[in-house]
C-alpha positions as CSV (number, residue, x, y, z in Angstrom):
1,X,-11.6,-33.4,18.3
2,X,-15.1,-33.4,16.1
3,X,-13.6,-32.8,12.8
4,X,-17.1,-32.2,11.0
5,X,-18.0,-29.2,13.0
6,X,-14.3,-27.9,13.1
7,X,-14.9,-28.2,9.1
8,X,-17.7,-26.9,9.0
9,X,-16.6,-23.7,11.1
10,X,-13.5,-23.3,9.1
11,X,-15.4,-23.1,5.8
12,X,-18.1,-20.7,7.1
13,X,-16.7,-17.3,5.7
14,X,-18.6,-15.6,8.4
15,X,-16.6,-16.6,11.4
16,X,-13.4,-15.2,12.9
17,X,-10.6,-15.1,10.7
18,X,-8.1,-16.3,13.4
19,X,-10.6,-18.4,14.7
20,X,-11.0,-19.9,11.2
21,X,-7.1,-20.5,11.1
22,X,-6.8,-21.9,14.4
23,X,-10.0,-24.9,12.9
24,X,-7.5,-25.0,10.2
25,X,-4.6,-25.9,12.3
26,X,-6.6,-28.3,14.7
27,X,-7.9,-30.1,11.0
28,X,-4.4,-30.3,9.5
29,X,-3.3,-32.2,12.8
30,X,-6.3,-34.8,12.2
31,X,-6.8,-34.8,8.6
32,X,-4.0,-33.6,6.7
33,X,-4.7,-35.0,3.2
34,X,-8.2,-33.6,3.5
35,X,-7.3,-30.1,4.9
36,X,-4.8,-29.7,2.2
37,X,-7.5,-30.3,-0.4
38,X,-9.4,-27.2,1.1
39,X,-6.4,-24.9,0.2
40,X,-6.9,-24.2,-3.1
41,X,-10.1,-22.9,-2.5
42,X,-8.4,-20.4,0.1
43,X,-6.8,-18.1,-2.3
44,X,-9.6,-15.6,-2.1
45,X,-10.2,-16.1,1.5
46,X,-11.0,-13.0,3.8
47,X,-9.3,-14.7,6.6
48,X,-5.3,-13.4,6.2
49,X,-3.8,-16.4,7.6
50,X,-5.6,-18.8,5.6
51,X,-4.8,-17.1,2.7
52,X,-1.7,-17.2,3.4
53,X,-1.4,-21.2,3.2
54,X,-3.3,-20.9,-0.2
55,X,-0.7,-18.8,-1.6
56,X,2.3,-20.6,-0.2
57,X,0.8,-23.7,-1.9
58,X,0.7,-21.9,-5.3
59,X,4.3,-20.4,-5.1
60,X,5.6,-23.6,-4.3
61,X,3.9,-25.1,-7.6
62,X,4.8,-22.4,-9.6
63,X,8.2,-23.6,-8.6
64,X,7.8,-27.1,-9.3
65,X,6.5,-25.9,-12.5
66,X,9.7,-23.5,-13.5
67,X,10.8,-26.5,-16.1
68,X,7.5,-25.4,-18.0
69,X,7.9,-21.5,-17.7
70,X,4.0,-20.8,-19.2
71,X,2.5,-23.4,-16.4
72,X,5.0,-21.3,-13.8
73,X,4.2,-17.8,-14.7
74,X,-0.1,-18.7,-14.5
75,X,0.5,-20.6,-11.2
76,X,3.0,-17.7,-10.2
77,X,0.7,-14.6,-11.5
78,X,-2.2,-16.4,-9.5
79,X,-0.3,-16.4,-6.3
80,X,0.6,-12.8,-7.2
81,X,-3.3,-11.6,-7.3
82,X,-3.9,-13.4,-4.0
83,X,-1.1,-12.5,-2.2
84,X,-1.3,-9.7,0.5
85,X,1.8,-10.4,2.6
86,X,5.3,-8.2,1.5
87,X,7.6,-11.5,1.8
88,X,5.1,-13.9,-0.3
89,X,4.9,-10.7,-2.8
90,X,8.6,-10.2,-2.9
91,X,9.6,-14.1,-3.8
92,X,7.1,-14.2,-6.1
93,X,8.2,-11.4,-7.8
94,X,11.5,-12.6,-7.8
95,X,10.6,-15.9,-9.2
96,X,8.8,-14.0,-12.3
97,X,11.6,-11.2,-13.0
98,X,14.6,-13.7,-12.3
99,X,13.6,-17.2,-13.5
100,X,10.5,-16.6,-15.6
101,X,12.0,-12.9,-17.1
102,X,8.6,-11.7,-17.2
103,X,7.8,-7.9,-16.0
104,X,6.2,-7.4,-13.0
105,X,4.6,-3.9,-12.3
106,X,3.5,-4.1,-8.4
107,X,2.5,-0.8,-8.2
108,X,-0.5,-1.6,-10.9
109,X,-0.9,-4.4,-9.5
110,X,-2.2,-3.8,-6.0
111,X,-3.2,0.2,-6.6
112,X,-0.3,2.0,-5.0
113,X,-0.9,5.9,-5.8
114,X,2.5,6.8,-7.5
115,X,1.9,10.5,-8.5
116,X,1.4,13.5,-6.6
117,X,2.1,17.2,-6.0
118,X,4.2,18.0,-2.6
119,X,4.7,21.0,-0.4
120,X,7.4,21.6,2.6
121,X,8.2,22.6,4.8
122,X,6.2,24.1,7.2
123,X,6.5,24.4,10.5
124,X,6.6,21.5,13.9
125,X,8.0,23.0,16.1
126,X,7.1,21.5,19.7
127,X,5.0,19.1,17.4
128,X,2.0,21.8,17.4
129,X,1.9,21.1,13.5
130,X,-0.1,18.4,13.4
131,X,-2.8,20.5,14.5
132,X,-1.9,23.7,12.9
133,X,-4.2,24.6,9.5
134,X,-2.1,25.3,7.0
135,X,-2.6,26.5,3.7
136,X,-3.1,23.2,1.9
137,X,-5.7,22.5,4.5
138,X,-8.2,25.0,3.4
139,X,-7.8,25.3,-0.3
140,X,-5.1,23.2,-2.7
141,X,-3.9,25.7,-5.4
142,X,-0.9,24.1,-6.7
143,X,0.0,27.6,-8.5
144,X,0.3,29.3,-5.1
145,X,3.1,29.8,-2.6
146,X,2.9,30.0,0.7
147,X,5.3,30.9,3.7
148,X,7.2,28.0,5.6
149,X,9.0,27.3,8.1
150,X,11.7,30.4,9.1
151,X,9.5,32.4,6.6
152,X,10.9,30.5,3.8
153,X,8.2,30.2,0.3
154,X,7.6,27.3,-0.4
155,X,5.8,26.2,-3.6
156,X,4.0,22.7,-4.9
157,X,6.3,20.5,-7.0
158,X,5.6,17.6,-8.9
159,X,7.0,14.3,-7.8
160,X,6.4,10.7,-9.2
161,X,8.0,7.5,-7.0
162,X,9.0,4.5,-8.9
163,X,9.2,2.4,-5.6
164,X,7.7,-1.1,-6.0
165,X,5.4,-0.2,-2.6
166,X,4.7,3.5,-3.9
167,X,6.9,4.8,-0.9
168,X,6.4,8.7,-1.4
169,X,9.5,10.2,0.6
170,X,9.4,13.6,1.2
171,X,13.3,13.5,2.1
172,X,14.1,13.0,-1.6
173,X,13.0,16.0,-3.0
174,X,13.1,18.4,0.6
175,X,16.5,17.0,1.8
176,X,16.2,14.9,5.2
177,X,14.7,17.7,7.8
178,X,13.7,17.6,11.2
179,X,9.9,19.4,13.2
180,X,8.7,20.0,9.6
181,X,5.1,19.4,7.9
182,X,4.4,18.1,4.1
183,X,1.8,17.8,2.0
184,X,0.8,15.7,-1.2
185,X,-2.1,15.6,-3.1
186,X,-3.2,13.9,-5.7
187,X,-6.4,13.6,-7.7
188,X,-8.2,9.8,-8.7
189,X,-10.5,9.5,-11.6
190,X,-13.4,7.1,-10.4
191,X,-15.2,5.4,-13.3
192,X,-18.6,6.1,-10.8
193,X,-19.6,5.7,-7.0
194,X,-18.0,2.8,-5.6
195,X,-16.6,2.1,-2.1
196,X,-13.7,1.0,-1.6
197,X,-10.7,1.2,0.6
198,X,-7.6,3.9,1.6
199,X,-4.6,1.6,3.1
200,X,-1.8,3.6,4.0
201,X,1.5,2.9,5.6
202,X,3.2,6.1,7.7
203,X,5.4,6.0,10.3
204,X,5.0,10.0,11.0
205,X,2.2,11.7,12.3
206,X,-0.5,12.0,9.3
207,X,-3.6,13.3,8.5
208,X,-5.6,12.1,5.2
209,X,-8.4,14.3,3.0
210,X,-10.7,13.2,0.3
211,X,-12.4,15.5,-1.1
212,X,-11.7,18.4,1.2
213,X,-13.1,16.3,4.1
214,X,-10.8,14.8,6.9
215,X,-10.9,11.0,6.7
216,X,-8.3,10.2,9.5
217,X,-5.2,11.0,11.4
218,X,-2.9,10.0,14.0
219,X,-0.7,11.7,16.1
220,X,2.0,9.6,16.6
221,X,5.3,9.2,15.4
222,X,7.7,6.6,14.7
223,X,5.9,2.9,15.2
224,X,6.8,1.5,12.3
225,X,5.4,1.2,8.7
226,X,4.2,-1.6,6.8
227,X,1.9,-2.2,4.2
228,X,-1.9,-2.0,4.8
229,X,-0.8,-0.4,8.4
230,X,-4.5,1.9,8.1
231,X,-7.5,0.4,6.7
232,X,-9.7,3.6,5.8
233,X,-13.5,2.8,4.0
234,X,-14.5,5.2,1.5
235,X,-16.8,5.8,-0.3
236,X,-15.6,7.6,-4.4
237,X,-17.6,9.9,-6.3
238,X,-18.4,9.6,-9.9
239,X,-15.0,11.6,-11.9
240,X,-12.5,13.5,-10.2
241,X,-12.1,12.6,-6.3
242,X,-9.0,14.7,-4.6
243,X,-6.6,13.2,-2.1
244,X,-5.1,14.9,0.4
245,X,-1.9,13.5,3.1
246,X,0.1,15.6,5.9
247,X,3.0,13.6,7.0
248,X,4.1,15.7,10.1
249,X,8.0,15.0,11.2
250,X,9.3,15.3,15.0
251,X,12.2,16.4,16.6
252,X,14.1,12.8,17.7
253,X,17.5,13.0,15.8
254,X,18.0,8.9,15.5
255,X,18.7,7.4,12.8
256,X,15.3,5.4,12.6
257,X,13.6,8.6,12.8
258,X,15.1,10.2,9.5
259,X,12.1,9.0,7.6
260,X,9.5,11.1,6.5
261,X,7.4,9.3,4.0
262,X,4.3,7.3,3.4
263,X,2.7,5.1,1.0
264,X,-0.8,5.0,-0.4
265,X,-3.0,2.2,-2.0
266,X,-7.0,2.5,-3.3
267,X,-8.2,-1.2,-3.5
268,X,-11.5,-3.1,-2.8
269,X,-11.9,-5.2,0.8
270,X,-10.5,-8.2,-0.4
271,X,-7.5,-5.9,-0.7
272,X,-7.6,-6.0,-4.8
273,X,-6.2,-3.0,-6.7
274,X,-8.9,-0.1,-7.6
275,X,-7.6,2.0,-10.5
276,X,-8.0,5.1,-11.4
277,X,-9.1,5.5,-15.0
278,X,-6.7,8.1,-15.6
279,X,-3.8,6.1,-14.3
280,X,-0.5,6.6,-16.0
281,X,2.4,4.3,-16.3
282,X,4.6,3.4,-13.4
283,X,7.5,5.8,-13.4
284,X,10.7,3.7,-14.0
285,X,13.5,3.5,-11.5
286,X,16.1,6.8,-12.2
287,X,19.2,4.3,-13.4
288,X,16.6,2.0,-15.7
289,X,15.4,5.4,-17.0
290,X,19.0,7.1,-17.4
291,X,20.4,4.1,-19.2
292,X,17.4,4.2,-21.9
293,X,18.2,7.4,-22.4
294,X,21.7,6.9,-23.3
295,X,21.0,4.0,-25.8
């Protein structure tokens, strides 16, 4: 295979991501002291498979490095900024809590929105919700009620998630129901103009606002949720910018259709946490925050 153009293609930035991977692969076959010298340099890569192999590299030397916890937690806190995929996250966060005893805030840390005002439920019946304009649709007062579903009020409460990947579950405050719409909303304080991205995970039907105009939504339910599922490009405005989600549940009865949740992140394209500059501490887990209050 002509290594030098195979080389040369995997370190052009501009080319195919998998295609860049799939250079990589044919290059570690022929070269493999040389390719692995490329890695480091991979840890900011656009291509996710490439970096990938950067950050597998750096958690492995944070744990050669454990012996000498300072050297570990740099090496480890690197692989932490360049990591993207859940497992790499999670063993890296489990080396820094567990072996390093060093606090790791994730939610910070990639720009999960953790805060926010909910309202349910309203009505989805025959799934015509999704569609249907509700209340929250045309104006958010969070000091009004409205009528929900069976002529219920329903009012706005506040509700803060402590989950490491900013799950916002609408189950916990609502109880688990079934052919039901929610709303959150939330508000993010943006130093000036500056695009960035909306990734959301949802594994209901959805529908996402900012700043009163419809960004996005999907009409499906139940496909599963991961993180970085939706990829939205947005563009903030200078100060106050309002976010608005409808999570829409169905009428399936399943066990692995009880969820109704989503989870939020604001972060640049490499997938780097955006703040806001208002952003408040990570609410602590209930049981951490209980047993403080006893001592």
């Amino acid at each position: 295979l002509p290594s030098e153009e195979l080389q040369a293609f995997l370190l052009n930035r501009e080319n195919d991501p998998q295609a860049r991977y799939l250079a990589y692969d044919f290059l570690s076959g022929i070269n493999p002291d040389e390719t692995a010298a490329l890695v480091p340099d991979m840890v900011d890569d656009p291509s996710p498979p490439l970096r990938r192999v950067a950050v597998a590299a750096l958690i492995a030397q944070g744990r050669s490095q454990l012996e000498t916890p300072e050297k570990a937690a740099t090496t480890l806190q690197a692989a932490l900024d360049a990591a993207r995929d859940v497992d790499q996250i999670d063993e890296i966060a489990k080396l820094l809590r567990e072996d390093l005893r060093k606090s790791v805030d994730l939610p910070t840390q990639f720009g999960f929105l953790m805060r926010w005002h909910l309202i349910a439920p309203f009505d989805n019946t025959d799934r015509e919700g999704f569609d249907r304009v509700y209340p929250p649709e045309e104006k958010v007062d969070l000091n009004a009620a409205y009528e929900g579903k069976d002529g219920k009020e329903v009012r706005w409460e506040t509700y803060a998630t402590s989950d490491y990947y900013g799950m916002v579950d609408f189950n916990q405050p609502f109880s688990p129901l079934k052919q039901v719409v929610g709303y959150a909303y939330t508000e993010f304080q943006s130093e000036g103009e500056q695009q960035v991205e909306f990734r959301l995970g949802c594994k209901n039907a959805w529908k996402i606002w900012l700043n009163g105009e419809l960004l996005f939504g999907r009409d499906e339910y139940h496909r599963g949720i991961r993180i970085d599922q939706y990829v939205l490009p947005v563009t903030l405005k200078p100060g106050r910018n309002t976010i608005l989600v409808k999570a829409c549940q169905n009428e399936q009865e399943q066990d692995w259709t009880v969820q109704w949740e989503f989870q939020l992140r604001v972060c640049d394209s490499t997938g780097a946490a955006v703040l806001s500059t208002d952003r408040q501490p990570t609410p602590e887990p209930e049981e951490k925050a209980r047993r403080r209050s006893a001592e």
